[in-house]
Structures are given as C-alpha cells and as structure tokens.
N, C-alpha and C positions, 0 to 999 in steps of 0.2 A: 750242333757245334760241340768242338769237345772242350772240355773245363783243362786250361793247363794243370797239372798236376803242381802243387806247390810243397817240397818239397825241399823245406829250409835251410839243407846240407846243399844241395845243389843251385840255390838261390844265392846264397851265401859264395859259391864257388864260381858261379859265372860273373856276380859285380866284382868280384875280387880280381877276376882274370882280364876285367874291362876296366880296370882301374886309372891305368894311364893312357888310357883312350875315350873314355866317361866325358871331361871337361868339355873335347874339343868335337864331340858329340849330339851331348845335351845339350843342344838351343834352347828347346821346348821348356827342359824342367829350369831350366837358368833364367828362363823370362818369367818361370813360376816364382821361384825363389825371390824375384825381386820384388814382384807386384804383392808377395804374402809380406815381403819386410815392412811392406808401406804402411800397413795395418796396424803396428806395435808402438807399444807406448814408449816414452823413453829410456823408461827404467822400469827392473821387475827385482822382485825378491829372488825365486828361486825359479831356475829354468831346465827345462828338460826337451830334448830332442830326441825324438824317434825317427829311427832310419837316417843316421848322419853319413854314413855314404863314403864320399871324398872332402866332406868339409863343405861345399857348397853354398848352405843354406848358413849352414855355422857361420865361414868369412862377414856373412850379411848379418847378420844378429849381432856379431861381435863389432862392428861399426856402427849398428844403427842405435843399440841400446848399452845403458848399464845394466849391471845386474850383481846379485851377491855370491849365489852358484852356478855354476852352466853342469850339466848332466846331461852324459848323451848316449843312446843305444842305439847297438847294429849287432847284427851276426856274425861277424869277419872280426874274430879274436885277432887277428893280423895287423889290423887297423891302431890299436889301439895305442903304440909307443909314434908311430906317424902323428894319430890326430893330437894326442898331449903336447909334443913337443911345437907342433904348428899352432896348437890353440891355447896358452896359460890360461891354468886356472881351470882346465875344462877337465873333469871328469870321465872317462869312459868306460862302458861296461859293455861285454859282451854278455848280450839278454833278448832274448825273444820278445816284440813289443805286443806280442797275444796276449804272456805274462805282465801285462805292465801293472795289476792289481796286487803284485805279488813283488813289486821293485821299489824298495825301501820302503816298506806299508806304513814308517811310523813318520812320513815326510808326504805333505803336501806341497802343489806348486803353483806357482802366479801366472807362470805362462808355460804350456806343453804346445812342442809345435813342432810340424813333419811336413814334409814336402817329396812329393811323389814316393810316397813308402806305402800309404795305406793300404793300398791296391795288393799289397801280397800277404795279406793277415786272410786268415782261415775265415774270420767271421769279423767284415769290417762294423757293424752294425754294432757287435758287442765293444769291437776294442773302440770304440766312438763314446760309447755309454763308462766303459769303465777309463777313458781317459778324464770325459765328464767330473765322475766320483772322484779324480784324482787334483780335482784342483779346488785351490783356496777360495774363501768367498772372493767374490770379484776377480776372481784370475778367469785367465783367457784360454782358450782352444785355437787353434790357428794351423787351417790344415787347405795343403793345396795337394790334390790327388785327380785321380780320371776318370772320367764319368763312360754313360756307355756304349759311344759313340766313337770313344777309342777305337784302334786300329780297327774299325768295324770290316776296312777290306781286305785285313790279314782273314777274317772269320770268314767273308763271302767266299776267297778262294779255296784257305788251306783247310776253314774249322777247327781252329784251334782260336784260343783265345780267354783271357782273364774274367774272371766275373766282377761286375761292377755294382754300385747301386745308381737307383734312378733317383729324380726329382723327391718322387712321394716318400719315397722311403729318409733322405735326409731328411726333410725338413718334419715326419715325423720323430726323430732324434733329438730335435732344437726345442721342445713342449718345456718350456719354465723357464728356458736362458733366452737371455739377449739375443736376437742375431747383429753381429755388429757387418757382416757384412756375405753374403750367400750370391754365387753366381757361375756361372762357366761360359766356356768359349772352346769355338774350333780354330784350330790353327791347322795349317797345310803344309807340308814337307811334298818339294819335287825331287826326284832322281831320274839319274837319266837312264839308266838300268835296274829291272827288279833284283841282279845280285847285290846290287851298291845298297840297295833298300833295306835289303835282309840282313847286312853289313851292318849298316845304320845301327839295325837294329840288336844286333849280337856287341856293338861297342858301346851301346849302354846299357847292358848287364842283362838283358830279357836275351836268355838262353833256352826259353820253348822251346822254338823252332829247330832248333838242335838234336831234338827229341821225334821230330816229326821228318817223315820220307817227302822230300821235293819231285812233285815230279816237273819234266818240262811243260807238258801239259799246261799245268795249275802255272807254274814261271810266264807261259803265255796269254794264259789267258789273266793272269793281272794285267801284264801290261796293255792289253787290249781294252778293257774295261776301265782301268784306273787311269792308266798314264805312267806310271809307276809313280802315284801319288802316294800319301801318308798322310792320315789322319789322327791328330792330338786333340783329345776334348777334357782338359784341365779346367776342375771344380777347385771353386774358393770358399771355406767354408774357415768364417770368424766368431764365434760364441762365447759370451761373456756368463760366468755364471754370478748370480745373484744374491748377492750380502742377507 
C-alpha cells in the first residue's frame, strides 16, 4: 500500500476547497462530533481544539459547556475572521497541531479536544503524548479519530491510504490516566456509483486520490467487490489525567 503523502500546504488546500460542501457531506464525522460531546463536563477552564475545520465540533462544545477560553487550531489561515465572527470569544490560530508542545508553552488546558483531525499528524503517537503533557491536573483529552479499518477498500483497490493506529498501540499511550472512555465502530456508507463514492470522498477534504491515476479497471473492480460501499471506522478515545 502506498502511505498518502501528507503534505500540509496541500491538506490545508483541499479542506479549504471542500469547505462549503464539508457539512452536507460529513455524516460520519457529525455523528462523531456528537457522541465525543456527550463525554464532557459542564464546564472547563481553558479549552483548546485541534483541527477546528468548519466549526463543527466547535457549535457542540459551545452549547454543551461553559468554559473561560476556547483556542482553536487549523492550517487554513483563511478560516480564521469566519470562525471568530461565528464563535465569540474563540480564539484562532493558524498552527500546525504536530507543534502543539510549542503553542503557548506558558498555558496549560482543562480540556484539549479534536474530532476526526488526528489522522493527518506525521506521528499521531507523539502528538497523543505531547497533547497528554499539555493538560492540567485533571483535565481531559477527548479525541475521536479512525482507526484501521478505515476506507480499508479505498487500499484493497487503489493502494493508497492513511496510516492509522491499532488497538495496542492506544491503549499503550493511556499507562497512568484515567480512561474515561476508549472504543470504536464501523459505520457503512452506500453509493450508488463508485464516482459519487470518490465524490464523497473529495467533498470532505481527503484530496489523496487526486494525486493518484484511476484506472477503469480498479473503478470496476470496487464495484464488483464492494457494492460501492464505504467504510468509517471512528475511535473514541476519553483520558482523564491525574491530580
């Protein structure tokens, strides 16, 4: 298989261009964003979101809780007079969340929280550990991302595809915190043609494929094998650290 290339100018440049086709898109991460809200407490001192997107996960935190600060990072400097003027009070910074050990280092937080972002970090493993480092006694982690079972039949056909982590490797990550709450699921997306699929999949910002030669071939032979199915395998991973 081959490792999409990531890419952060070009990552940055395909959500942007899927911007206003993102909402009515994302089923998958819109059911994430809600089932991760349910997890939070009612109130937090200082919050920080990685990979704020279109606001998404934002809208839902901004009803579900109080809170003192909201901070939020993405890579689409473009975003940034959109998301303030829809979100008071919220903070934006165009910031790499690789760097997140290096983003206000002299501020800790009560709750850091991302929803379907982790997946495009160089080394989700470390940005886990140094989001870890970055929060308060008793503050929270709160991350819903895809595990790697994801588009497993974008890989069978084209070979191309995201790297994920497995089972062992989280919950080797969670050694001293709380888990308040670790789990995932498949969910299933039908279309009725593999272009509408690949659609799908270009309107919510995973612009791989774009990069890769289609042939008919491979177009035929998903739909023969698959159905032109789609598979979502969204992990929920809740970590409380330890006063």
């Amino acid at each position: 298989m081959q490792a999409l290339t990531l890419d952060k100018k070009t990552i940055g440049n395909n959500f942007y261009k899927s911007r206003f086709l993102y909402e009515e898109n994302a089923l998958i991460q819109k059911k994430m964003a809600e089932k991760l809200t349910s997890f939070l407490a009612p109130s937090y001192g200082n919050i920080l979101e990685m990979g704020i997107g279109t606001g998404s996960l934002t809208k839902l935190v901004y009803t579900s809780c109080q809170f003192k600060t909201y901070s939020a990072l993405d890579i689409i400097k473009e975003n940034k007079e959109f998301l303030e003027t829809q979100f008071p009070g919220l903070s934006y910074t165009c910031f790499d969340m690789d760097n997140i050990k290096n983003f206000c280092p002299a501020q800790d937080f009560d709750l850091i929280i991302s929803n379907a972002a982790i997946q495009w970090s160089v080394n989700q493993k470390e940005l886990i550990q140094n989001c870890l480092s970055r929060l308060t006694p008793n503050g929270t982690l709160a991350l819903a991302f895809f595990g790697k079972k994801n588009f497993y039949e974008m890989k069978d056909i084209f070979g191309v595809g995201l790297t994920y982590l497995n089972q062992e490797e989280i919950y080797a990550l969670c050694n001293g915190y709380e888990i308040v709450y670790f789990a995932e699921e498949k969910k299933e997306l039908q279309f009725s043609d593999t272009m509408s699929l690949l659609r799908h999949i270009k309107n919510t910002g995973v612009g791989g494929m774009s990069h890769t030669v289609l042939k008919k071939e491979q177009l035929k032979q998903y739909a023969s094998k698959f159905h032109n199915k789609l598979t979502y395998n969204p992990v929920y991973l809740v970590l409380k650290k330890k006063s």
